[in-house]
PyMOL CGO cylinders between C-alpha atoms (Angstrom):
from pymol import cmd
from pymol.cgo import CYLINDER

trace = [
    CYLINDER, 82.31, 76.63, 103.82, 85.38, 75.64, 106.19, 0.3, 1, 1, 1, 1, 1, 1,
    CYLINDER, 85.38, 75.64, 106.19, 87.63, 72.59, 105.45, 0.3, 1, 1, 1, 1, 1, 1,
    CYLINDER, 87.63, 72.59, 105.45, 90.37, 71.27, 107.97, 0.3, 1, 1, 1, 1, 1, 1,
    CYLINDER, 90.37, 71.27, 107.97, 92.84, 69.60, 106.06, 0.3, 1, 1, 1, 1, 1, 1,
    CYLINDER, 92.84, 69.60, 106.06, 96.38, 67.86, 107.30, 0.3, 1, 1, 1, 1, 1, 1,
    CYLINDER, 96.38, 67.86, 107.30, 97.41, 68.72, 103.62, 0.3, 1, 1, 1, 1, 1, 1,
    CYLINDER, 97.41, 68.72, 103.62, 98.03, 72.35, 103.53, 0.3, 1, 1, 1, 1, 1, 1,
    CYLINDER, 98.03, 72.35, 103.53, 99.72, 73.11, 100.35, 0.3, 1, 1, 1, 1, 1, 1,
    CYLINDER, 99.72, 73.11, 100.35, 102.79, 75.66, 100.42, 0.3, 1, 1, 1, 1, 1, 1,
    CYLINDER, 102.79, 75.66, 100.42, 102.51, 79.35, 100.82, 0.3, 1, 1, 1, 1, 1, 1,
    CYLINDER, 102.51, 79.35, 100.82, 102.50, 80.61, 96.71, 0.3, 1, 1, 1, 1, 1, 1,
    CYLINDER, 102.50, 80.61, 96.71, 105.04, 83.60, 97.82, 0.3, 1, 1, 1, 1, 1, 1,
    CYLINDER, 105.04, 83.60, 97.82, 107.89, 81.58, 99.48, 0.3, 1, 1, 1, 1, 1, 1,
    CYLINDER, 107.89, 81.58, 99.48, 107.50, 77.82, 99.21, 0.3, 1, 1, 1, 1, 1, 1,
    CYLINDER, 107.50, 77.82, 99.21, 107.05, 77.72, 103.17, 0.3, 1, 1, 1, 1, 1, 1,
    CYLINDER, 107.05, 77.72, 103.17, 104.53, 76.46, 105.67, 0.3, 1, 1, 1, 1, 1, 1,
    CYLINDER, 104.53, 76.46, 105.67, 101.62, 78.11, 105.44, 0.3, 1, 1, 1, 1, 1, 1,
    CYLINDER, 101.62, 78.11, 105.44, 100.10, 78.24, 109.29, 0.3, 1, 1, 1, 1, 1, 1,
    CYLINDER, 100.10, 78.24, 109.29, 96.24, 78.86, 107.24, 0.3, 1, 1, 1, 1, 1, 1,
    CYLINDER, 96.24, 78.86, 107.24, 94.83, 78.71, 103.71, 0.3, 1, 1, 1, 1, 1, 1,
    CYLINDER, 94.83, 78.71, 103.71, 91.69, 79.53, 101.86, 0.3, 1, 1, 1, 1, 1, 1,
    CYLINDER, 91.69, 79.53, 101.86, 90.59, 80.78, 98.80, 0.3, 1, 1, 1, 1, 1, 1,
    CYLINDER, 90.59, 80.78, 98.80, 87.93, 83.59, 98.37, 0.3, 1, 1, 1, 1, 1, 1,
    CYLINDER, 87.93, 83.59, 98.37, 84.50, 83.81, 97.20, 0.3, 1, 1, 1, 1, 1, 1,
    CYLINDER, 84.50, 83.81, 97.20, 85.74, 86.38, 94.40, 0.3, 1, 1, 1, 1, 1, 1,
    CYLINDER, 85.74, 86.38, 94.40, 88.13, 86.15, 91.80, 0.3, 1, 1, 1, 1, 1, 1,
    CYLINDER, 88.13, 86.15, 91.80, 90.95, 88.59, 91.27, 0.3, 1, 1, 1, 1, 1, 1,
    CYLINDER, 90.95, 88.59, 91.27, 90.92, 90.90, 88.14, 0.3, 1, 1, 1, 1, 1, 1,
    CYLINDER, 90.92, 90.90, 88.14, 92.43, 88.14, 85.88, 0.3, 1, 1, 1, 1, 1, 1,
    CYLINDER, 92.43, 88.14, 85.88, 89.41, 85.58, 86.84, 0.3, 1, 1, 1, 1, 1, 1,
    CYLINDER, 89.41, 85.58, 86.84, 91.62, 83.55, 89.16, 0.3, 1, 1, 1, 1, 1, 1,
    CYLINDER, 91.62, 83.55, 89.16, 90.58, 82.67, 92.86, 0.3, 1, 1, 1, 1, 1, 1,
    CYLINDER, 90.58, 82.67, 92.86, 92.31, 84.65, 95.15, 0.3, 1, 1, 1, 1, 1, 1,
    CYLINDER, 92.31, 84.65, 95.15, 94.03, 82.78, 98.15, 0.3, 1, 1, 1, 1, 1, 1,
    CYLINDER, 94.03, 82.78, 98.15, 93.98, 83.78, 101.47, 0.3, 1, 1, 1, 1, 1, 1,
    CYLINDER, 93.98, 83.78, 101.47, 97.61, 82.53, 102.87, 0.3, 1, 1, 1, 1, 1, 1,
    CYLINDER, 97.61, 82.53, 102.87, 98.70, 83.11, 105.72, 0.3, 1, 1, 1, 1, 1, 1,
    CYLINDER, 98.70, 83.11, 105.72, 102.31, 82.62, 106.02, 0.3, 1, 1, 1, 1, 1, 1,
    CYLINDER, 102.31, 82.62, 106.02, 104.82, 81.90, 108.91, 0.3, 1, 1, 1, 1, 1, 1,
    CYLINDER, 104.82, 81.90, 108.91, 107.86, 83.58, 106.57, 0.3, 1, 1, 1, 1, 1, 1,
    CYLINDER, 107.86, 83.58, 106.57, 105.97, 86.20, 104.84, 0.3, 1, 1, 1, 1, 1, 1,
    CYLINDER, 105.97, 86.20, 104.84, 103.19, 87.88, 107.18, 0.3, 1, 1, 1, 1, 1, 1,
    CYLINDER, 103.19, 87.88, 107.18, 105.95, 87.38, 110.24, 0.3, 1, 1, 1, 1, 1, 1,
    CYLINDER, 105.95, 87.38, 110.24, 107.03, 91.17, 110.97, 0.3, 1, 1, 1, 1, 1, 1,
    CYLINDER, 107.03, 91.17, 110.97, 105.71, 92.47, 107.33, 0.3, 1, 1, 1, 1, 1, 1,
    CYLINDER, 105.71, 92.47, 107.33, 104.86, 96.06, 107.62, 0.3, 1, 1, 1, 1, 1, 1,
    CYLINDER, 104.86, 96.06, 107.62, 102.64, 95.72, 104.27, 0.3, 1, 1, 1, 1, 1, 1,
    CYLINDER, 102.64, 95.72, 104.27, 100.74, 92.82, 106.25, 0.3, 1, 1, 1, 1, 1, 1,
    CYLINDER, 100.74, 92.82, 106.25, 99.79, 94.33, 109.94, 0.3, 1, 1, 1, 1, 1, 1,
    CYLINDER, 99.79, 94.33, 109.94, 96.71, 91.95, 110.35, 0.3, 1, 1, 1, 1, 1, 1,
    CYLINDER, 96.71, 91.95, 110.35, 98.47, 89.07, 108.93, 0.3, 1, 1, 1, 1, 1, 1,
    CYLINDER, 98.47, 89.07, 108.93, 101.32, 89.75, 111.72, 0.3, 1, 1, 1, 1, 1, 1,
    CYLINDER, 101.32, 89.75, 111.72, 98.87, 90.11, 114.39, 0.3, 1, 1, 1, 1, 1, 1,
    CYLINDER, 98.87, 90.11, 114.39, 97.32, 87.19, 113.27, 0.3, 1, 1, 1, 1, 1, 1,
    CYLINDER, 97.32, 87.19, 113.27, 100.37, 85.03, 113.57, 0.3, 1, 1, 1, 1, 1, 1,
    CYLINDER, 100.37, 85.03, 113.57, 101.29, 86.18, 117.00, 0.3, 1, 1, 1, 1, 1, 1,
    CYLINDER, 101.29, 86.18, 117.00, 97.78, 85.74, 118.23, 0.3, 1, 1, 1, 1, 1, 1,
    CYLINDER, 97.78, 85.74, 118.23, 98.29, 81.84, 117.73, 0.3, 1, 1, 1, 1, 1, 1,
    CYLINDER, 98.29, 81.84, 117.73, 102.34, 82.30, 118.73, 0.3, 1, 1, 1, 1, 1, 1,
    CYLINDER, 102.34, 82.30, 118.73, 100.82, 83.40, 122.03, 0.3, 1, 1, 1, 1, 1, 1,
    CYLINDER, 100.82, 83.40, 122.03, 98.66, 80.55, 122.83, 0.3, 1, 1, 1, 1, 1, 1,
    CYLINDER, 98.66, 80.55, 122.83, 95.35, 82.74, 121.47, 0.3, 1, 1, 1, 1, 1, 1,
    CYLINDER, 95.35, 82.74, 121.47, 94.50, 79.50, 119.41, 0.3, 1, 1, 1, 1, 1, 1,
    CYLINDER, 94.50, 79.50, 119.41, 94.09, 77.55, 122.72, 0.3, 1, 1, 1, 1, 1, 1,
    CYLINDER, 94.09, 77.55, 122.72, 92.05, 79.91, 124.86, 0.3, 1, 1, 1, 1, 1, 1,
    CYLINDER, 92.05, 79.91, 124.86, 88.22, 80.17, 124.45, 0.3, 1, 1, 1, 1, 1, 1,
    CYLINDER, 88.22, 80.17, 124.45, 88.60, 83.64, 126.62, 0.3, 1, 1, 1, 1, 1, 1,
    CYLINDER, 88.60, 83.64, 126.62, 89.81, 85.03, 123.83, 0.3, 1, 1, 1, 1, 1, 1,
    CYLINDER, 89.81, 85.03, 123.83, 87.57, 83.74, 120.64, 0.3, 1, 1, 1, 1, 1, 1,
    CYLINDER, 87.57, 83.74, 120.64, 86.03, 87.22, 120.08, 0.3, 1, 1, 1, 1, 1, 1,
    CYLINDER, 86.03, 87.22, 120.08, 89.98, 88.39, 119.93, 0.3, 1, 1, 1, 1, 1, 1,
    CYLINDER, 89.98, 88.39, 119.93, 90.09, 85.85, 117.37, 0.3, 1, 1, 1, 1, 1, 1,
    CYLINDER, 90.09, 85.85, 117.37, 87.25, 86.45, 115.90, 0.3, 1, 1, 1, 1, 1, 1,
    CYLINDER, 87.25, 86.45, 115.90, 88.53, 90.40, 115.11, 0.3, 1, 1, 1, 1, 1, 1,
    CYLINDER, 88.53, 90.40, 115.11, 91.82, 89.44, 114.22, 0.3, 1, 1, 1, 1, 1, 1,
    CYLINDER, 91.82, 89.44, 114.22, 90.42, 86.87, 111.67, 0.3, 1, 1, 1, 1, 1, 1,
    CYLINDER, 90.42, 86.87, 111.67, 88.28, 89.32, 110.14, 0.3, 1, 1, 1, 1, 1, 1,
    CYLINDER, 88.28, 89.32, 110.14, 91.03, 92.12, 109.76, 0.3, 1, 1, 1, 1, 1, 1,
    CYLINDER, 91.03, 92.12, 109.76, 93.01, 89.56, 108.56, 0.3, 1, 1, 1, 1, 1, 1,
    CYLINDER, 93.01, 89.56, 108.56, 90.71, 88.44, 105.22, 0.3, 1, 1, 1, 1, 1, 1,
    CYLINDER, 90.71, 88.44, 105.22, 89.91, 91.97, 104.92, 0.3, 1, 1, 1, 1, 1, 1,
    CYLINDER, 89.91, 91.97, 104.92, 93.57, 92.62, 104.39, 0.3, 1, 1, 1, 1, 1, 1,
    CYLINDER, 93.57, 92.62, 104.39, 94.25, 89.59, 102.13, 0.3, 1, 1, 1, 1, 1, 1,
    CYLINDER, 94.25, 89.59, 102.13, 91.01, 91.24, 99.73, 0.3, 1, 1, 1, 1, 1, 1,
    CYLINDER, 91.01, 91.24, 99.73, 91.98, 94.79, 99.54, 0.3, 1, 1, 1, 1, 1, 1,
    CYLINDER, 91.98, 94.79, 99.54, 95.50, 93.75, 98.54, 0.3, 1, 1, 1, 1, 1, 1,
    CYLINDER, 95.50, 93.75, 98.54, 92.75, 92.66, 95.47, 0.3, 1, 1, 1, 1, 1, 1,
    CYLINDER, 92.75, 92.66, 95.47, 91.13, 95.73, 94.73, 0.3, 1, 1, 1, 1, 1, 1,
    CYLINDER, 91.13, 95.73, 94.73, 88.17, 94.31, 96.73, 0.3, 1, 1, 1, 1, 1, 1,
    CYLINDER, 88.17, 94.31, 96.73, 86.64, 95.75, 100.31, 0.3, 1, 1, 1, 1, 1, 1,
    CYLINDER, 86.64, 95.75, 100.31, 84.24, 95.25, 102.95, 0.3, 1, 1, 1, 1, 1, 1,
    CYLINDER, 84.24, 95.25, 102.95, 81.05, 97.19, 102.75, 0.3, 1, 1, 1, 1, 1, 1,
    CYLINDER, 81.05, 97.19, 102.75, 82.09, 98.83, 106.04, 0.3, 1, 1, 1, 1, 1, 1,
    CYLINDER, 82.09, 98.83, 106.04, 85.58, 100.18, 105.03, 0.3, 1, 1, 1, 1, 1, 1,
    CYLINDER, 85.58, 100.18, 105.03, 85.77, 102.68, 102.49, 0.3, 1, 1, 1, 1, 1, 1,
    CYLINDER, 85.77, 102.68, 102.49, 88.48, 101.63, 99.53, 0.3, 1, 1, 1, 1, 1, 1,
    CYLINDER, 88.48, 101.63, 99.53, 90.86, 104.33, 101.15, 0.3, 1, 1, 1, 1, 1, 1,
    CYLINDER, 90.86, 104.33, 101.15, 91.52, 102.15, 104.60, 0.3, 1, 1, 1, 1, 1, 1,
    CYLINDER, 91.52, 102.15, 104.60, 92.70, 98.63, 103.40, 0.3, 1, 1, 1, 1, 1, 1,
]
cmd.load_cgo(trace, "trace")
């Protein structure tokens, strides 16, 4: 289910302004509900985070604004939660545990 929210609380690595939050159906291996953040400061230019990075530049080059380019979107999006979960232990039934 997708909620738009003014509120977006801060990213949980940094403090900063998160540009998009959510929190997964699954829990991480302690039980707690693992956020998807997406973080101007953290995902910018992070090497460990290539999807996240994409992600943000996407929407830093307009991407958010043009409907030509909602199946782009629609890829990076996907990349982008897939990263978040493997960084979890958990993967997409397509991608074998050795590709996060």
């Amino acid at each position: 289910m997708l909620e738009f929210s003014e509120a977006i609380p801060p990213c949980s690595r940094c403090g900063g302004k998160l540009m998009m939050n959510g929190v997964a159906p699954q829990t991480d291996r302690h039980g707690q509900p693992i956020r998807l953040e997406l973080c101007y400061s953290c995902d910018t230019g992070n090497v460990e985070r290539p999807a996240a990075g994409l992600f943000l530049q996407f929407f830093a080059n307009g991407g958010g604004q043009d409907p030509e380019r909602l199946q782009e979107a629609g890829h990076l999006l996907k990349a982008w939660v897939e990263e978040c979960m493997a960084a979890h232990g958990w993967y997409s039934m397509d991608l074998p545990p050795d590709r996060p």
